[in-house]
Each structure stands twice: as C-alpha cells, then as structure tokens.
LOZA-308507 format. One record per residue (C-alpha): residue in one letter; x, y negated, z negated. Coordinates in steps of 0.02 Angstrom, whole numbers, padded with zeros to 5 digits, always signed. Example, Ala and Ser with C-alpha at 12.3 -4.5 7.8 and 13.67 -1.06 7.14 Angstrom:
<atoms>
A+00615+00225-00390 S+00684+00053-00357 
</atoms>
This chain:
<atoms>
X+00000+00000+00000 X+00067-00166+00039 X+00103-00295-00102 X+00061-00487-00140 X+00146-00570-00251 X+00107-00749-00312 X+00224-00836-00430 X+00127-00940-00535 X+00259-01054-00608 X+00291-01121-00422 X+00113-01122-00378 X+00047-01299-00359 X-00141-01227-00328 X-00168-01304-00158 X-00288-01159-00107 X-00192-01135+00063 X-00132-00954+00035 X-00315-00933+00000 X-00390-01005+00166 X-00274-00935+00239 X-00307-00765+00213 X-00448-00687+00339 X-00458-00531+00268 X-00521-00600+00085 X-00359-00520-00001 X-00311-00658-00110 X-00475-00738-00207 X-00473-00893-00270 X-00519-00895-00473 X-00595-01063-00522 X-00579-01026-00713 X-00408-01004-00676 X-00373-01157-00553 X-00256-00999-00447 X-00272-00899-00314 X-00265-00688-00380 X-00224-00565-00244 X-00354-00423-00259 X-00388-00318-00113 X-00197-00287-00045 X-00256-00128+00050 X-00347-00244+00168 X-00196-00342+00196 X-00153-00327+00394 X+00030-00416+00345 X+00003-00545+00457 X+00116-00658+00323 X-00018-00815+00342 X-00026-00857+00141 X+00160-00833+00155 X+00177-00957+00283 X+00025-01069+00221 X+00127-01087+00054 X+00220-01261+00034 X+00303-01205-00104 X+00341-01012-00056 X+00253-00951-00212 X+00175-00816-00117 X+00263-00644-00021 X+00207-00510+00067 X+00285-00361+00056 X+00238-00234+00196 X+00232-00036+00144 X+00253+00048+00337 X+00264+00221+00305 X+00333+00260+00493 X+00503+00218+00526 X+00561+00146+00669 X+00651+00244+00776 X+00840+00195+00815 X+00855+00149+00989 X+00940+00259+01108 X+01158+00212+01146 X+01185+00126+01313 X+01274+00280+01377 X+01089+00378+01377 X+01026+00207+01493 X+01185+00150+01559 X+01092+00065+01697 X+00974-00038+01591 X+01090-00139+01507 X+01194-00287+01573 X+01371-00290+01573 X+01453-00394+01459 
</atoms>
C-alpha cells in the first residue's frame, strides 16, 4: 500500500494538498485546522498534494510491487543505439 505522510510542524494549513487530491485520500479535518491522509489505497501516486505543497510538508511514497526490468546491454541491440 502506498504511504502519505504529512508533517505537521511544516504544515501551514493552506488546504492545497487537499484540493489537490482527486481521489479524496487526504480529508481535510476542520476541528483540527489539517489535512489527515485516510484512504492511501486509493492513492493513484500521481504526487499532486506533493507538488500542491508550498512548504513540502506532504510525500508520497509509492509501494510498486513489480520491478522494473533492467534494460537489455547494447550488444543484444547493437543497432538501436547511437554511437558515441
């Protein structure tokens, strides 16, 4: 499962991270006056709040259980890669 964390002692409580987010993963607490990240299943890691954020209180960290393959050496492709 991916991860959002929100420091709290950086957050300025602008509510960007939270309009930012389209798949409702971070709410928005009004008790609180701070955004709470609740549903980080949902998150499609598209790094928006992260991005949003003028401060950088908020990251996304991605869990992608497939791992990318290593790419094949030039000498399988020799012709698709430009001499140097």
């Amino acid at each position: 499962m991916h991860v959002i964390t929100i420091d709290y002692d950086i957050c300025n409580s602008c509510k960007r991270c939270y309009k930012a987010c389209f798949n409702d993963c971070i709410v928005w607490y009004p008790e609180k006056n701070l955004p709470v990240p609740t549903y980080p299943q949902q998150c499609a890691t598209c790094n928006w709040c992260e991005l949003s954020c003028p401060d950088g209180a908020v990251k996304v960290i991605p869990h992608n259980p497939v791992r990318i393959p290593e790419p094949y050496p030039r000498s399988f492709y020799p012709k698709s890669y430009v001499a140097e």
